[in-house]
mmCIF file as Biopython writes it, N, C-alpha, C and O atoms, coordinates in Angstrom:
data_model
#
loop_
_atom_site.group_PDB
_atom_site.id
_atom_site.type_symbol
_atom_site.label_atom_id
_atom_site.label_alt_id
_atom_site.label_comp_id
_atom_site.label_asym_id
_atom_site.label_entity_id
_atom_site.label_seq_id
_atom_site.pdbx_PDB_ins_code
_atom_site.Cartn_x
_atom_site.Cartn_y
_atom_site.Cartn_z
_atom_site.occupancy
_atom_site.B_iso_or_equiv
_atom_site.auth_seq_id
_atom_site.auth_asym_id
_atom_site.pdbx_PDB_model_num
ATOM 1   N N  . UNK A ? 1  ? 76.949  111.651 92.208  1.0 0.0 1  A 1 
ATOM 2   C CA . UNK A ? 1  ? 76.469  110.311 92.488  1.0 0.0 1  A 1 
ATOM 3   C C  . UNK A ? 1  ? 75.374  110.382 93.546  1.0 0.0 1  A 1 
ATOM 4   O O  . UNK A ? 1  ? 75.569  111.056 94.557  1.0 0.0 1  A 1 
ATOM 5   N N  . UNK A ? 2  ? 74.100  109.643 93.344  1.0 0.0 2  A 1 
ATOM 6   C CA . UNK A ? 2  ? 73.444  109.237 94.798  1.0 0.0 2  A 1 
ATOM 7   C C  . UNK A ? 2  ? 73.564  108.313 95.376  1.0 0.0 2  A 1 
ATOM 8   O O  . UNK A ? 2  ? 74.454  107.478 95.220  1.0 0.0 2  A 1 
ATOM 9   N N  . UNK A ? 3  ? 72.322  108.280 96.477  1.0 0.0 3  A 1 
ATOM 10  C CA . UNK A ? 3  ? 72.788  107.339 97.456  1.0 0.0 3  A 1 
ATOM 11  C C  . UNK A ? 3  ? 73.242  105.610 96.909  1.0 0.0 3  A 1 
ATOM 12  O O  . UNK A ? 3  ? 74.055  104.756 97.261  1.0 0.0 3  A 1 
ATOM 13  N N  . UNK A ? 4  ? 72.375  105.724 96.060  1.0 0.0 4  A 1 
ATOM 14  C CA . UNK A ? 4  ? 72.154  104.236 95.560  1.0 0.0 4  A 1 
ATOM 15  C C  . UNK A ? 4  ? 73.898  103.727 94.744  1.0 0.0 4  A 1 
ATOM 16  O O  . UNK A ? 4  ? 74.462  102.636 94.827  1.0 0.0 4  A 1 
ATOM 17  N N  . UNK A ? 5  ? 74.362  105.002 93.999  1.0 0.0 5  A 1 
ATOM 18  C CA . UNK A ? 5  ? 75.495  104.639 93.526  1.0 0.0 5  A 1 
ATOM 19  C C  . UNK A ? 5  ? 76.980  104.502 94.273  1.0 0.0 5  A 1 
ATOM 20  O O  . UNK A ? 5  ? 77.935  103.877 93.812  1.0 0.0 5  A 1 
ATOM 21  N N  . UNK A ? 6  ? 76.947  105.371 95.774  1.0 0.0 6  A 1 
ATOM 22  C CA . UNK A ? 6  ? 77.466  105.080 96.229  1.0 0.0 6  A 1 
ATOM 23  C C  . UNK A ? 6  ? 77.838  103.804 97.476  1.0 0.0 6  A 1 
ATOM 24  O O  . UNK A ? 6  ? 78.846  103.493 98.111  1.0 0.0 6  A 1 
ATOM 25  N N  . UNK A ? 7  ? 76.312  103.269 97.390  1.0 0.0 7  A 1 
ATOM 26  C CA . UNK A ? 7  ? 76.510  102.298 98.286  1.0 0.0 7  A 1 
ATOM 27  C C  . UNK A ? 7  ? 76.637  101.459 97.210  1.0 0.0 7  A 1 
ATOM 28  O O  . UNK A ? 7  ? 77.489  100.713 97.695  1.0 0.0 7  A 1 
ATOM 29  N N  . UNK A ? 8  ? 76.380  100.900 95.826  1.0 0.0 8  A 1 
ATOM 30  C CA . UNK A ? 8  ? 77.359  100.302 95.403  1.0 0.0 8  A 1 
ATOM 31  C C  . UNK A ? 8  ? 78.473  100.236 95.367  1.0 0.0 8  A 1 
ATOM 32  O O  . UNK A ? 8  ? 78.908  99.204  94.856  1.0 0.0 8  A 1 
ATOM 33  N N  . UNK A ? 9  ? 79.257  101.023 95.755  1.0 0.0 9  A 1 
ATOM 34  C CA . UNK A ? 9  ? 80.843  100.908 95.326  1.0 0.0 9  A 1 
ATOM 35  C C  . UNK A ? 9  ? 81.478  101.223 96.796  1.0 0.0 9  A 1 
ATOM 36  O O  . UNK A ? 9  ? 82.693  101.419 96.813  1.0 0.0 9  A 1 
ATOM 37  N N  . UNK A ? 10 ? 80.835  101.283 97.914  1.0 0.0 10 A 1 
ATOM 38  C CA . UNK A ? 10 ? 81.224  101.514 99.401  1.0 0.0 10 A 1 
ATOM 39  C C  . UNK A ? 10 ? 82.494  100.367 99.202  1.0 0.0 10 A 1 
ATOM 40  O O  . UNK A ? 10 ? 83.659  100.641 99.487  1.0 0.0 10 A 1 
ATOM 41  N N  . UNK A ? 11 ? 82.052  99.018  98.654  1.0 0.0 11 A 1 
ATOM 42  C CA . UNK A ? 11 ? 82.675  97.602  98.874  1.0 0.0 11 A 1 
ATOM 43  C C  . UNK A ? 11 ? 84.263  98.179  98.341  1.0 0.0 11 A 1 
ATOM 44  O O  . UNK A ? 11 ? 85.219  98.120  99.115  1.0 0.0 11 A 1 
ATOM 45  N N  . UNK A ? 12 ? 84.413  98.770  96.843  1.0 0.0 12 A 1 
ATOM 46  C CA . UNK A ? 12 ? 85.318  98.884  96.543  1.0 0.0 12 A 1 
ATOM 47  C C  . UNK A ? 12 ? 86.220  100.727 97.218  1.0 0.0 12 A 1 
ATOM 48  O O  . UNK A ? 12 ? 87.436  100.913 97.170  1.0 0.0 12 A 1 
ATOM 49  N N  . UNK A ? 13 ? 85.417  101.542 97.640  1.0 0.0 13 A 1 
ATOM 50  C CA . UNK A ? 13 ? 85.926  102.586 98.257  1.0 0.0 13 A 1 
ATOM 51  C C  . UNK A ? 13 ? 86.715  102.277 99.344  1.0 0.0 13 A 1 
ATOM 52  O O  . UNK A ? 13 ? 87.726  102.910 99.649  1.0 0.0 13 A 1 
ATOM 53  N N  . UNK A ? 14 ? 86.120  100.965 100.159 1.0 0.0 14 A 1 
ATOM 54  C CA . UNK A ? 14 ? 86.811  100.880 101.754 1.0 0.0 14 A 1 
ATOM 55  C C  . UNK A ? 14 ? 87.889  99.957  101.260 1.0 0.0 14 A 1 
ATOM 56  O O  . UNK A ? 14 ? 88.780  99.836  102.101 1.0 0.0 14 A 1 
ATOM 57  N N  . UNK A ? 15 ? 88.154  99.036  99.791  1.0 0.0 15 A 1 
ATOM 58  C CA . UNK A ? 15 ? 89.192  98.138  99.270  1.0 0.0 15 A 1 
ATOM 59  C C  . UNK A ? 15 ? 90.117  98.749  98.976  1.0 0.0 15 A 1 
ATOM 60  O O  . UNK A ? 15 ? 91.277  98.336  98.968  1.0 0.0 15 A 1 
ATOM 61  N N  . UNK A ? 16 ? 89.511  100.467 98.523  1.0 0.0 16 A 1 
ATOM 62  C CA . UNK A ? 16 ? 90.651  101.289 97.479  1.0 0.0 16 A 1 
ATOM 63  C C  . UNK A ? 16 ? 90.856  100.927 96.331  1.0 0.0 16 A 1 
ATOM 64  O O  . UNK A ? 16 ? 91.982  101.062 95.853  1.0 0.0 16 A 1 
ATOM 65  N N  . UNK A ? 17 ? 89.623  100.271 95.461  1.0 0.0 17 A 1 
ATOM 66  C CA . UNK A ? 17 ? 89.823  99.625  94.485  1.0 0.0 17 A 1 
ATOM 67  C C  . UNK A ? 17 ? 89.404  100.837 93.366  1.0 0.0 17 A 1 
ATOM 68  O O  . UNK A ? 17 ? 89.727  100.654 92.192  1.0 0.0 17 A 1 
ATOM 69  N N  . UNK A ? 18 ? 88.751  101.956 93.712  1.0 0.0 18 A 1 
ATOM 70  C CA . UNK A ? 18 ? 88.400  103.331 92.611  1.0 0.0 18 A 1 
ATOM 71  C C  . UNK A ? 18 ? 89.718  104.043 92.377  1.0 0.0 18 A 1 
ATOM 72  O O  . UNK A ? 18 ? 90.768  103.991 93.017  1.0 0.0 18 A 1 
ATOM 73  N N  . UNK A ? 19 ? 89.414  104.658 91.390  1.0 0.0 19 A 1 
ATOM 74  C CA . UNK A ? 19 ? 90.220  105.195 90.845  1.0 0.0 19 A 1 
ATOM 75  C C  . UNK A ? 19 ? 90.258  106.464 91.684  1.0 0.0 19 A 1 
ATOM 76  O O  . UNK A ? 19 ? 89.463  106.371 92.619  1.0 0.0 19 A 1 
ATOM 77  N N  . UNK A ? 20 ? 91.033  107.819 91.656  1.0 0.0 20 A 1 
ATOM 78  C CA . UNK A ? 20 ? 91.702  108.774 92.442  1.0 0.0 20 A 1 
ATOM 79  C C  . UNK A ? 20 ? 90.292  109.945 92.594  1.0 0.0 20 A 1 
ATOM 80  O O  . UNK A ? 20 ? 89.886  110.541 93.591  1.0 0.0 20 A 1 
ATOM 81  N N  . UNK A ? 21 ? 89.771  109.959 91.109  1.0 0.0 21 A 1 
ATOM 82  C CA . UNK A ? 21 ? 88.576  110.705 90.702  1.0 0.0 21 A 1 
ATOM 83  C C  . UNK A ? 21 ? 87.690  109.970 91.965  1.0 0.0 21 A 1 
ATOM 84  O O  . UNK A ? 21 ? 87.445  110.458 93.068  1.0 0.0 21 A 1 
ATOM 85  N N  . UNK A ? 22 ? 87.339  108.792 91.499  1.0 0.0 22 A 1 
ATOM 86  C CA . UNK A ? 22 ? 85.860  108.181 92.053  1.0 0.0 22 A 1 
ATOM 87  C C  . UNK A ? 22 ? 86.521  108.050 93.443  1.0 0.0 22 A 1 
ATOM 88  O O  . UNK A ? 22 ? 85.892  108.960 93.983  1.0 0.0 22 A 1 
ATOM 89  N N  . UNK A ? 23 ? 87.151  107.686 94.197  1.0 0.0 23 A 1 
ATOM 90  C CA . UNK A ? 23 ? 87.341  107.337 95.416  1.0 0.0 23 A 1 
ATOM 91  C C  . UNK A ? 23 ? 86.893  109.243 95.951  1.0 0.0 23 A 1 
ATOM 92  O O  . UNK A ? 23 ? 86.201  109.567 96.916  1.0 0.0 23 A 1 
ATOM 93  N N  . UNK A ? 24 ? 87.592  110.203 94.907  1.0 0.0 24 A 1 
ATOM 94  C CA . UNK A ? 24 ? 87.324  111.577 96.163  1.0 0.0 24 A 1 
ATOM 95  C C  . UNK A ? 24 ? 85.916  112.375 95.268  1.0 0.0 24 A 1 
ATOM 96  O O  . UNK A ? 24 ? 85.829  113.602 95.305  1.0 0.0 24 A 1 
ATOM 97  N N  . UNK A ? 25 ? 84.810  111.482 94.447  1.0 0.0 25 A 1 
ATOM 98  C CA . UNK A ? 25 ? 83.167  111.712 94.426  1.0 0.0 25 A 1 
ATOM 99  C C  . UNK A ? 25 ? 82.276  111.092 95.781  1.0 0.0 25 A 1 
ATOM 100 O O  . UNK A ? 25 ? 81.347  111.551 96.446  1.0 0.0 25 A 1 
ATOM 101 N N  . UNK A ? 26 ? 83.169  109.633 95.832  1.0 0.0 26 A 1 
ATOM 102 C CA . UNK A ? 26 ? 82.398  108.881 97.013  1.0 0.0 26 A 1 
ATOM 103 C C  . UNK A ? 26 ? 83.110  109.491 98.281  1.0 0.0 26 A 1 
ATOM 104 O O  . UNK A ? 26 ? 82.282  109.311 99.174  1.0 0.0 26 A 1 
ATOM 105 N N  . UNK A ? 27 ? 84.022  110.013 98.741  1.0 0.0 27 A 1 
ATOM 106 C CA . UNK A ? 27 ? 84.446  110.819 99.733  1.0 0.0 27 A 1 
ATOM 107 C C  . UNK A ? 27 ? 83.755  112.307 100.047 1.0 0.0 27 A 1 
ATOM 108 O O  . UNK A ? 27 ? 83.818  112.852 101.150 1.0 0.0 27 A 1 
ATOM 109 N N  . UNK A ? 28 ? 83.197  112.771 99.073  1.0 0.0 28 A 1 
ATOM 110 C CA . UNK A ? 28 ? 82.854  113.794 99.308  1.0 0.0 28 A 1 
ATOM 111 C C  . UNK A ? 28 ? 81.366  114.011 99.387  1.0 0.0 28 A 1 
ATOM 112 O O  . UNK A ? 28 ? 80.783  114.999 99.834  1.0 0.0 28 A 1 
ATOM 113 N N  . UNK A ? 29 ? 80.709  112.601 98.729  1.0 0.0 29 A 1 
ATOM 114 C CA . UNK A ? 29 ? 79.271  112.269 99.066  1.0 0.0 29 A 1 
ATOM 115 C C  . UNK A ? 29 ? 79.578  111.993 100.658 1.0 0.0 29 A 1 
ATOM 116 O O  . UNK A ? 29 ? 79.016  112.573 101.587 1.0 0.0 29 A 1 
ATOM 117 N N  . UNK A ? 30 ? 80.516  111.057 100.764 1.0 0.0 30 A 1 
ATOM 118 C CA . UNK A ? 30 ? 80.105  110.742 102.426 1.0 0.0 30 A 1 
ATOM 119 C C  . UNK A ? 30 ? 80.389  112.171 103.673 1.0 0.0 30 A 1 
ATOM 120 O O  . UNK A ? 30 ? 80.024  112.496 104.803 1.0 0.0 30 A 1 
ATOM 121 N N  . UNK A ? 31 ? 81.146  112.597 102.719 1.0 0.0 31 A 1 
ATOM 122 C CA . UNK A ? 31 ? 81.138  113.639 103.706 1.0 0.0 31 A 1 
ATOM 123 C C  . UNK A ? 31 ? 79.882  114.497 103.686 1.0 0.0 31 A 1 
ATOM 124 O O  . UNK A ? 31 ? 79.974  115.519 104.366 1.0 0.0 31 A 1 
ATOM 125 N N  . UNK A ? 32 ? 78.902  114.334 103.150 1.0 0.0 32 A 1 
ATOM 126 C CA . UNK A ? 32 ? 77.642  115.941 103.129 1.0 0.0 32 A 1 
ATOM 127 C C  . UNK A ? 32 ? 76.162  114.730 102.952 1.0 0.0 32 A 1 
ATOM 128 O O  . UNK A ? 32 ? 75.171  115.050 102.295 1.0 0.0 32 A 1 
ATOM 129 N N  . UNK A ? 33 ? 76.313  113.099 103.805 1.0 0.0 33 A 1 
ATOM 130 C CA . UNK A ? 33 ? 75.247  112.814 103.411 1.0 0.0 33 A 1 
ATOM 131 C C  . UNK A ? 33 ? 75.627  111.560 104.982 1.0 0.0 33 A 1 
ATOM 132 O O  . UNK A ? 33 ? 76.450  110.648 104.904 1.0 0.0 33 A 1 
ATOM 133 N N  . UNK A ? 34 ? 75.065  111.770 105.832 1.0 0.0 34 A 1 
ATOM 134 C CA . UNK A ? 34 ? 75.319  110.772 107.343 1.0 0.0 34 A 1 
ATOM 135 C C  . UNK A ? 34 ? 74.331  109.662 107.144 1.0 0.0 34 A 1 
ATOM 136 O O  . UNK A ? 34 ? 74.433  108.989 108.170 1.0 0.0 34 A 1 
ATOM 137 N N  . UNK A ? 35 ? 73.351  109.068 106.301 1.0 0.0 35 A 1 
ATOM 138 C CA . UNK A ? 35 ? 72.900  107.708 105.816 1.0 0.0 35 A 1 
ATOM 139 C C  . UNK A ? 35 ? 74.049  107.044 105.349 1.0 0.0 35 A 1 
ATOM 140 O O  . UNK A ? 35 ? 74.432  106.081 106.014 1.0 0.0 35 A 1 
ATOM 141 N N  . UNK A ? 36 ? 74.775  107.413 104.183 1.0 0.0 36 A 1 
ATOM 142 C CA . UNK A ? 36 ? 75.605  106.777 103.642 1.0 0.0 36 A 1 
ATOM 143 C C  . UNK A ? 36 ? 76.840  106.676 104.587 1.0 0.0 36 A 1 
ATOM 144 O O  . UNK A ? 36 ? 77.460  105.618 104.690 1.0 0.0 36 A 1 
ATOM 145 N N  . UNK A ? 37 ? 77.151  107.690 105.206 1.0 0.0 37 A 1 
ATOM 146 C CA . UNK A ? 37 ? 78.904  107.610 106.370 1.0 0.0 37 A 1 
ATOM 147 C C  . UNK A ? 37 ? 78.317  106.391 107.197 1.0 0.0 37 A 1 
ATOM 148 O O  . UNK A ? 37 ? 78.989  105.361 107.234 1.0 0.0 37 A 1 
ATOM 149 N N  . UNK A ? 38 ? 77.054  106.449 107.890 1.0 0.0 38 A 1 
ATOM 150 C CA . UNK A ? 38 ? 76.697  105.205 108.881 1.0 0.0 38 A 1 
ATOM 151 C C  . UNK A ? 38 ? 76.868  103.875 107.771 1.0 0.0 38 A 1 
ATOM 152 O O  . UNK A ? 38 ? 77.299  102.862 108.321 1.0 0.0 38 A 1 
ATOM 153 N N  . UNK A ? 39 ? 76.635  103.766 106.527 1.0 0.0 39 A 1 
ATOM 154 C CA . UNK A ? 39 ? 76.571  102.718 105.430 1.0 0.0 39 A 1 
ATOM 155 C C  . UNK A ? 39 ? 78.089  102.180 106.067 1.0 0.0 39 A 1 
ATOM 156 O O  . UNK A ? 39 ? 78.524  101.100 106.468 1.0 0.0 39 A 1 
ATOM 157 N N  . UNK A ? 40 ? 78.605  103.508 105.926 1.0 0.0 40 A 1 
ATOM 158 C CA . UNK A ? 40 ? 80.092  103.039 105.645 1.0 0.0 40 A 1 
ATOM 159 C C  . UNK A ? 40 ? 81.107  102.801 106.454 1.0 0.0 40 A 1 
ATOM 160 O O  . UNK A ? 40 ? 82.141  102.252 106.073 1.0 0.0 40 A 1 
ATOM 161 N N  . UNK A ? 41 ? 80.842  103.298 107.956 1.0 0.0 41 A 1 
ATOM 162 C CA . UNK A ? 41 ? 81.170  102.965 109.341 1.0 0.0 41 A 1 
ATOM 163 C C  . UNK A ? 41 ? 80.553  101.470 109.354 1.0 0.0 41 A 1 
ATOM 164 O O  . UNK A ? 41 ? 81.525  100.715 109.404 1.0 0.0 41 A 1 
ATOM 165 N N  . UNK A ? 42 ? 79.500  100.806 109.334 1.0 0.0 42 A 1 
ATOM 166 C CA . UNK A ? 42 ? 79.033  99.978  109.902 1.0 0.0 42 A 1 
ATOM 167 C C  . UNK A ? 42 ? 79.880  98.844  108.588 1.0 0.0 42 A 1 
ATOM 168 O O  . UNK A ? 42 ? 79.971  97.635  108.801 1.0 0.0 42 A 1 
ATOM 169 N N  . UNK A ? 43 ? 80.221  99.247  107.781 1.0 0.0 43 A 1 
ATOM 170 C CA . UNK A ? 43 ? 80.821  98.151  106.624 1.0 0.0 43 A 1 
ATOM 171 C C  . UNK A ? 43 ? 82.257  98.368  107.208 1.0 0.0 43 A 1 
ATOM 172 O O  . UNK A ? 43 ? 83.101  97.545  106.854 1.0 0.0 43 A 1 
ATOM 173 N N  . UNK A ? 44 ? 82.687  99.482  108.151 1.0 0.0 44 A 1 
ATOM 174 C CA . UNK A ? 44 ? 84.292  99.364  108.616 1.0 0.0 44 A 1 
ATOM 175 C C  . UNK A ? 44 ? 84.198  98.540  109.404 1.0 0.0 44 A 1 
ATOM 176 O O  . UNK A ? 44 ? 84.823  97.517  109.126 1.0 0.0 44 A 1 
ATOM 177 N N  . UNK A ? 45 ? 83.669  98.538  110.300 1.0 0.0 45 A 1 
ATOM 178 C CA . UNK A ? 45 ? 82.900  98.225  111.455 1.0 0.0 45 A 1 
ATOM 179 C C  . UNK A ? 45 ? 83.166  96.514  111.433 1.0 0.0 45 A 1 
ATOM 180 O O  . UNK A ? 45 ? 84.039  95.838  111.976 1.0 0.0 45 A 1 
ATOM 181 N N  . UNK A ? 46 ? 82.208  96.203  110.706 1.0 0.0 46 A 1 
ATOM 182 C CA . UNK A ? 46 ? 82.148  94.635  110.219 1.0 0.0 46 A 1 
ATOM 183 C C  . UNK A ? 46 ? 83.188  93.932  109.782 1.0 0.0 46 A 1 
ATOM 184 O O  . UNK A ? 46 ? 83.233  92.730  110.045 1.0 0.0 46 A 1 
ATOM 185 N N  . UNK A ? 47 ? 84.256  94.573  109.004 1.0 0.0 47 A 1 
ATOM 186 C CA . UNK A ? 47 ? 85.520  94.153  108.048 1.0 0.0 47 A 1 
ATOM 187 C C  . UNK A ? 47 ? 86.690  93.988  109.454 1.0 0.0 47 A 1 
ATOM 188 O O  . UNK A ? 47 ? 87.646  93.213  109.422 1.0 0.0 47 A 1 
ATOM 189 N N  . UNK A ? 48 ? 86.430  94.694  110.375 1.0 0.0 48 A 1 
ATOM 190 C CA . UNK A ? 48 ? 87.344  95.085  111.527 1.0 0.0 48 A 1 
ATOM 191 C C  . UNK A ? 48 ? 87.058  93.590  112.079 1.0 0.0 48 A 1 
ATOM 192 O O  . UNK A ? 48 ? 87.992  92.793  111.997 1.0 0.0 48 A 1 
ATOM 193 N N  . UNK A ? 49 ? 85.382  92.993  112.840 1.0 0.0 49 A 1 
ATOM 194 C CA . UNK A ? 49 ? 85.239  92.256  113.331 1.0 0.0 49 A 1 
ATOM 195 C C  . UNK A ? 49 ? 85.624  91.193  112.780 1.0 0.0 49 A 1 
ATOM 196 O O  . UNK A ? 49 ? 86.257  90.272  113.296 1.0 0.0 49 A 1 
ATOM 197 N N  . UNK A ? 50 ? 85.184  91.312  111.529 1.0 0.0 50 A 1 
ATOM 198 C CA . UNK A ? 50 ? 85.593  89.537  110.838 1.0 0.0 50 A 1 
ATOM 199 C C  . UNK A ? 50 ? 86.998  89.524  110.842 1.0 0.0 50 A 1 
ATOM 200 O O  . UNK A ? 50 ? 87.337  88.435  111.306 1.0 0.0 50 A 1 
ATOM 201 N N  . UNK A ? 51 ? 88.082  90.269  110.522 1.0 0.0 51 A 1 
ATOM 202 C CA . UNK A ? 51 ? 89.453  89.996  110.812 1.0 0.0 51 A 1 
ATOM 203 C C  . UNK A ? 51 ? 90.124  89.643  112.073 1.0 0.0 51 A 1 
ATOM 204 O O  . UNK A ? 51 ? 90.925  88.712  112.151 1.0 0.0 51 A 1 
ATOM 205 N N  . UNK A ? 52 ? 89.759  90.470  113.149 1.0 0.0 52 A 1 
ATOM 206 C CA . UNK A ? 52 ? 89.694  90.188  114.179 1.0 0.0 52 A 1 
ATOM 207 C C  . UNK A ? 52 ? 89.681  88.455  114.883 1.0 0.0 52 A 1 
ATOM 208 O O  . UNK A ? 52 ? 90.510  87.805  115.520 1.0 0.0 52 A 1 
ATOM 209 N N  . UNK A ? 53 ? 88.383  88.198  114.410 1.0 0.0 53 A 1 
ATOM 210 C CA . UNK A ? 53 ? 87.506  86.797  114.625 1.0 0.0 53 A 1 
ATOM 211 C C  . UNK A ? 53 ? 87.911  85.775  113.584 1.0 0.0 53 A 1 
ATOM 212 O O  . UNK A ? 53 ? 87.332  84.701  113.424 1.0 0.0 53 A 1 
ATOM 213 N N  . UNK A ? 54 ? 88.927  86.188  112.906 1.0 0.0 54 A 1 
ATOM 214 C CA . UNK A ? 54 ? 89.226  85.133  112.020 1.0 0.0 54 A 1 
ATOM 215 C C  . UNK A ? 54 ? 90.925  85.274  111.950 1.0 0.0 54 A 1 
ATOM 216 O O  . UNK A ? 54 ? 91.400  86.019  111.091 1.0 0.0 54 A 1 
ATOM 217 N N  . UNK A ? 55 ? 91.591  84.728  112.639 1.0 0.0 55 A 1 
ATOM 218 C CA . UNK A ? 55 ? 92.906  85.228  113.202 1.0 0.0 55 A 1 
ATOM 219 C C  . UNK A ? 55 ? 93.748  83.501  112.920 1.0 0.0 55 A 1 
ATOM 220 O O  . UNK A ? 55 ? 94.946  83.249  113.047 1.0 0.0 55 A 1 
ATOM 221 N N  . UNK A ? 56 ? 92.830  82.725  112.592 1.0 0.0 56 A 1 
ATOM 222 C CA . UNK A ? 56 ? 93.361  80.913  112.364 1.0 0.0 56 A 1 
ATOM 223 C C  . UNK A ? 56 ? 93.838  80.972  110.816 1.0 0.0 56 A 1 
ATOM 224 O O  . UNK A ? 56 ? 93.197  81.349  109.835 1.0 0.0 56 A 1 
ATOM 225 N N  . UNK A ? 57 ? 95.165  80.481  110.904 1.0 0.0 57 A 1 
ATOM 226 C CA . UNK A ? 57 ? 95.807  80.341  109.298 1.0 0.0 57 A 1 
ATOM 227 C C  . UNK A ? 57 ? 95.452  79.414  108.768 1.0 0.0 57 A 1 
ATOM 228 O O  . UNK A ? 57 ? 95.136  78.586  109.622 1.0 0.0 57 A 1 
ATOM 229 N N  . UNK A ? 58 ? 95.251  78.886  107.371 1.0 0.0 58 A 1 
ATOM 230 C CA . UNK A ? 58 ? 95.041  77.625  106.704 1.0 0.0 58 A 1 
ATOM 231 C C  . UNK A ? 58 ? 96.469  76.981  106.713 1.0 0.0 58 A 1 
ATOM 232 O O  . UNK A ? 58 ? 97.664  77.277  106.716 1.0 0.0 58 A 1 
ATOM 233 N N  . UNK A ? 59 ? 95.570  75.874  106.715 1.0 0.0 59 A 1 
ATOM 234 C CA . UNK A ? 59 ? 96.690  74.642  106.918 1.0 0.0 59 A 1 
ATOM 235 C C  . UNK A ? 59 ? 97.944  74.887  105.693 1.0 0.0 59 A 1 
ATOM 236 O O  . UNK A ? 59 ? 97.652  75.678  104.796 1.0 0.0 59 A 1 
ATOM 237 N N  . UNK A ? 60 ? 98.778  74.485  105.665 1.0 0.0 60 A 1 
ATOM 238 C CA . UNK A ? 60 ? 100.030 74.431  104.652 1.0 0.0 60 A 1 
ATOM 239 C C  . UNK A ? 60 ? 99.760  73.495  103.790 1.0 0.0 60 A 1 
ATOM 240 O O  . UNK A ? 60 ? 100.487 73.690  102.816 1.0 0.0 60 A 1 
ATOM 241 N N  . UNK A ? 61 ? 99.152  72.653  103.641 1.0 0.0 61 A 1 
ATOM 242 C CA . UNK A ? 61 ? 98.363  71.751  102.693 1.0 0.0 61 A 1 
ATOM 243 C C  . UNK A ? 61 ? 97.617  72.423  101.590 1.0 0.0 61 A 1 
ATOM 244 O O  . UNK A ? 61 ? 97.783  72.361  100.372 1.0 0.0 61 A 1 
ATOM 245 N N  . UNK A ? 62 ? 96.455  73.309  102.567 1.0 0.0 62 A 1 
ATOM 246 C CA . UNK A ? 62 ? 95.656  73.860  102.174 1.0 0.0 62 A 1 
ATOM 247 C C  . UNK A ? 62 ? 96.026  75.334  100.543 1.0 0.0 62 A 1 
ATOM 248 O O  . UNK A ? 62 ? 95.721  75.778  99.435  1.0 0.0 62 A 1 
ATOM 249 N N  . UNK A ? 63 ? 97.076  75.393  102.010 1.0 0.0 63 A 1 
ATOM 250 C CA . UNK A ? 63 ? 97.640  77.049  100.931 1.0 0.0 63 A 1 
ATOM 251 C C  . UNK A ? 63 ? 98.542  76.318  99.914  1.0 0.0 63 A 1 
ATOM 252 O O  . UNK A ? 63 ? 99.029  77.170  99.171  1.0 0.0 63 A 1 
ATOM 253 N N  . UNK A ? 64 ? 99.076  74.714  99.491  1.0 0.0 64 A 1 
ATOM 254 C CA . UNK A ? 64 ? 99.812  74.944  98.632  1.0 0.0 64 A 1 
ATOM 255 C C  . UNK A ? 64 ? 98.821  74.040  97.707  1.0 0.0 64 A 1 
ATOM 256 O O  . UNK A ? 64 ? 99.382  73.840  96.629  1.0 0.0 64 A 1 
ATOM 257 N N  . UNK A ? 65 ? 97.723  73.516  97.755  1.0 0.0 65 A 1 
ATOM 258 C CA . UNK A ? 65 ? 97.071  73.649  96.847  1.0 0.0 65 A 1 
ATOM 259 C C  . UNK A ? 65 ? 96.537  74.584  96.052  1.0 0.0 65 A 1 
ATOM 260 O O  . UNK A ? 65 ? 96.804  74.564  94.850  1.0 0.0 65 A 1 
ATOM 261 N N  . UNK A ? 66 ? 95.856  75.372  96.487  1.0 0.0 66 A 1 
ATOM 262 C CA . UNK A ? 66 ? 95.601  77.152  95.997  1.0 0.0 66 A 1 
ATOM 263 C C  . UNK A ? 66 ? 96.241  77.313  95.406  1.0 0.0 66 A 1 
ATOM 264 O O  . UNK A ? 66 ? 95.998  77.038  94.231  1.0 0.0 66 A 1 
ATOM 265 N N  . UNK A ? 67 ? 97.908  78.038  95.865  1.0 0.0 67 A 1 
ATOM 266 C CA . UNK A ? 67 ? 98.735  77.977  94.976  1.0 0.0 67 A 1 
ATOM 267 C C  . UNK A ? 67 ? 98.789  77.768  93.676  1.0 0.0 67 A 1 
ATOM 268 O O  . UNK A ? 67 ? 98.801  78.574  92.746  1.0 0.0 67 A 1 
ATOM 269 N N  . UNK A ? 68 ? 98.838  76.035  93.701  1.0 0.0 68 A 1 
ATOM 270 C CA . UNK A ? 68 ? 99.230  74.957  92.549  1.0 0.0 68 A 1 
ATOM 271 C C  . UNK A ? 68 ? 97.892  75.223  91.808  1.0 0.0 68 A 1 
ATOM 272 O O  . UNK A ? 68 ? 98.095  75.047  90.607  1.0 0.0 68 A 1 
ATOM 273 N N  . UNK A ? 69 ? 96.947  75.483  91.985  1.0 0.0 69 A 1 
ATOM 274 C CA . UNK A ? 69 ? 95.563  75.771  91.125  1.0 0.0 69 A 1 
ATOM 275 C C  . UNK A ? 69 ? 95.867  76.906  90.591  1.0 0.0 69 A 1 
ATOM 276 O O  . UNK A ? 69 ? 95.575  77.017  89.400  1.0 0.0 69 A 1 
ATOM 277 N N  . UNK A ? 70 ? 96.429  77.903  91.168  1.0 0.0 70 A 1 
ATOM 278 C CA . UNK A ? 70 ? 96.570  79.241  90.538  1.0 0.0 70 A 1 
ATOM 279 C C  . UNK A ? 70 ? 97.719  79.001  89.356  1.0 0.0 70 A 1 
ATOM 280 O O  . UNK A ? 70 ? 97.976  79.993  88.674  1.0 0.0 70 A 1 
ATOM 281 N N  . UNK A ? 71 ? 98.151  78.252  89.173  1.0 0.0 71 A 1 
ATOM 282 C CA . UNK A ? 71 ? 99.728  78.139  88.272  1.0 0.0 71 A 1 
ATOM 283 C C  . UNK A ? 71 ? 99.591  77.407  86.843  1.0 0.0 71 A 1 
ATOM 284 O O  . UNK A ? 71 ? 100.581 77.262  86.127  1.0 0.0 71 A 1 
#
């Protein structure tokens, strides 16, 4: 894979959403290529802050509508 294919799928590598194969192609690109590891630190990086900074639950209203939409 190059650079371009792995920063597509950074989103789903840091989700764990690849399969066993593709998660250890994009592991082993990041390991022998430090453009893409900084790609992928700075996307940890970010996922860390927004959880962090977003720590307020939705209302109980809120979540049992969702719910009821999902059903």
């Amino acid at each position: 894979m190059d650079c371009n294919e792995i920063q597509a799928r950074l989103e789903q590598f840091v989700d764990r959403e690849l399969s066993t194969d593709e998660a250890a192609e994009v592991q082993d690109h990041l390991d022998r290529c430090p453009p893409c590891v900084h790609i992928y630190h700075f996307e940890t990086s970010m996922r860390r802050l927004v959880r962090r900074a977003c720590c307020e639950s939705a209302p109980e209203s809120l979540r049992a509508k969702i719910l009821e939409a999902g059903r």
